[in-house]
C-alpha positions in Angstrom: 81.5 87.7 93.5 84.2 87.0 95.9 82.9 89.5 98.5 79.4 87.6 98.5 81.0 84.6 99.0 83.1 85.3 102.3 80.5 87.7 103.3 79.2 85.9 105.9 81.9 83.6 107.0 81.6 83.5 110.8 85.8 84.4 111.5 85.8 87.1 108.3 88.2 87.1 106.0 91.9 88.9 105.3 91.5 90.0 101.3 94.9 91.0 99.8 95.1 92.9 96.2 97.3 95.4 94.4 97.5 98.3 96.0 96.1 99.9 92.7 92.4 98.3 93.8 92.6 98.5 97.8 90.0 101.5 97.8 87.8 100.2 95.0 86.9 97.1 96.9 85.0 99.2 99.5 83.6 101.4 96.6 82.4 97.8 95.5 81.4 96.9 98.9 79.1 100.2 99.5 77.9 99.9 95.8 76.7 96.4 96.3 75.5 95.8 100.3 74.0 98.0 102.6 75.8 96.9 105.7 79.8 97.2 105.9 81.5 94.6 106.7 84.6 95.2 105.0 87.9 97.6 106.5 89.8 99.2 103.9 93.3 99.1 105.3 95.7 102.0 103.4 98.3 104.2 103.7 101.7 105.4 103.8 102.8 104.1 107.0 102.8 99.8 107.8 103.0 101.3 111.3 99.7 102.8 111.1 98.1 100.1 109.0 98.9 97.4 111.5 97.8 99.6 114.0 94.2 99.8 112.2 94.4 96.6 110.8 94.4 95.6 114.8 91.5 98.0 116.1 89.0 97.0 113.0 85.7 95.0 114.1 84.8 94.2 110.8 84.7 90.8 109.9 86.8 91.7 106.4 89.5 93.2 106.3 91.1 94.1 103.0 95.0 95.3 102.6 98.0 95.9 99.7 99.9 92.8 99.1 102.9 95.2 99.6 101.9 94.4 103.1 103.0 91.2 102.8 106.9 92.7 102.2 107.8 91.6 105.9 106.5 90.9 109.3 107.3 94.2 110.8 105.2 95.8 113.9 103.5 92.6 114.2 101.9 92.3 111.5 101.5 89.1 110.7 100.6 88.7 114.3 97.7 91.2 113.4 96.7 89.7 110.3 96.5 86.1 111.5 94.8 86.8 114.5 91.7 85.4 113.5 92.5 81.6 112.6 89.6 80.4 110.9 89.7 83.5 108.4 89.6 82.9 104.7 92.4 84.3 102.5 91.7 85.7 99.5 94.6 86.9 97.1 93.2 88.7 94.2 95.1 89.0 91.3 97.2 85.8 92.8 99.5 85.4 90.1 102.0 86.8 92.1 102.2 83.2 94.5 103.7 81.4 91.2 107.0 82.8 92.8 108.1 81.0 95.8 111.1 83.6 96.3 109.7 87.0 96.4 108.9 88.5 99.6 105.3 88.7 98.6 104.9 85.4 98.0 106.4 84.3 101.5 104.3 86.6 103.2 101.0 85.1 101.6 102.3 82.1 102.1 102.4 82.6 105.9 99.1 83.6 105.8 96.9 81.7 108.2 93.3 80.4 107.6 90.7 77.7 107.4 89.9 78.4 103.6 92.2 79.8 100.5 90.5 81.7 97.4 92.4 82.6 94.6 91.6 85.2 91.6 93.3 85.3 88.8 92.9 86.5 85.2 96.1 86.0 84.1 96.8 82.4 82.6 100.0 81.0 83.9 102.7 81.1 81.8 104.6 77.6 82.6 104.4 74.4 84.4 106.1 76.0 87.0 103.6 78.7 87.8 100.9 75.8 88.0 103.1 73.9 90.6 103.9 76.9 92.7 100.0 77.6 92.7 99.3 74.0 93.4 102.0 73.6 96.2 100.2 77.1 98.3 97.0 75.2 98.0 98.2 71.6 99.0 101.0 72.7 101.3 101.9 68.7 101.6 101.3 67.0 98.7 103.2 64.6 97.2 104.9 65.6 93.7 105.0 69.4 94.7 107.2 69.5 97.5 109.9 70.2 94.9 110.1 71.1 90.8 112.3 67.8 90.4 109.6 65.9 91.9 106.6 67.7 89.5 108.7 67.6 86.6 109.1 63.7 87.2 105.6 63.3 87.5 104.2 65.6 84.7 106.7 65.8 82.1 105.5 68.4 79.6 106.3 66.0 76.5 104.2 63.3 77.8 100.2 63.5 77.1 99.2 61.7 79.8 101.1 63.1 82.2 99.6 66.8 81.3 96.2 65.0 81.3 96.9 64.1 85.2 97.8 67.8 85.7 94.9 69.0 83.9 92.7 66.5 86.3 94.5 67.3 89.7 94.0 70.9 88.9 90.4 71.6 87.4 89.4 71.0 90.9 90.7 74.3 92.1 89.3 76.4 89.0 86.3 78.2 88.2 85.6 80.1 85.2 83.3 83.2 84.9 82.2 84.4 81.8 80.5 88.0 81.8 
């Protein structure tokens, strides 16, 4: 679903997973379109991934979010080279930590649009506010935990109503 989606988009788009599925997105890929569009970026060495993350023509580009660990040999360079790209973090759960170094390297991820999979439900209100602040990087209320947890304290109805409204928005469901 998400490759059809971003497909097309006319700057391509920078798709980071575990590195447990890295390969069997372009199995999917070949399985699914008849044209490639989409670089499977893996390896041993971050030297030589950057390297073919920076020589690939296709429009996708797909990489480990181990990649993400730090900005070595340009990488981030590399992998924000293309401005209007759309990021997609599969299996995204990982953002609902601000501190990890993965985290902070998607987080300094550039691009015109963000897609976020996820079959993991969050855990706590704090996940949800992590998730929410890496999509609305300057919204009021999420700029800090005290200011969320005044604004949607978990005891009060309403206020997890609000939450509930203010984040629907950003979900879809798929049921196979």
């Amino acid at each position: 679903v998400i490759l059809s989606a971003v497909r097309d988009h006319p700057s391509g788009a920078m798709i980071v997973v575990p590195n447990a599925i890295v390969t069997s997105w372009g199995e999917q890929e070949g399985r699914f379109f008849e044209n490639d569009k989409l670089a499977v970026i893996a390896g041993n060495s971050a030297r030589e991934k950057t390297a073919r993350l920076k020589s690939t023509q296709l429009p996708m580009r797909v990489v480990n979010r181990e990649f993400l660990r730090n900005k070595t040999h340009g990488r981030f360079d590399v992998m924000n080279a293309r401005k209007d790209q759309v990021i997609v973090l599969d299996e995204s759960q990982f953002i609902s930590s601000t501190t990890s170094q993965q985290s902070q390297g998607a987080r300094d991820l550039a691009g015109s649009f963000l897609v976020l999979s996820s079959a993991t439900p969050f855990a706590n209100l704090k996940s949800i506010r992590n998730v929410l602040g890496f999509l609305n990087r300057n919204a009021k209320g999420l700029e800090s935990q005290e200011a969320f947890d005044r604004l949607f304290n978990r005891n009060d109805p309403d206020s997890l109503r609000l939450l509930h409204f203010m984040f629907n928005p950003y979900v879809i469901r798929i049921k196979i």
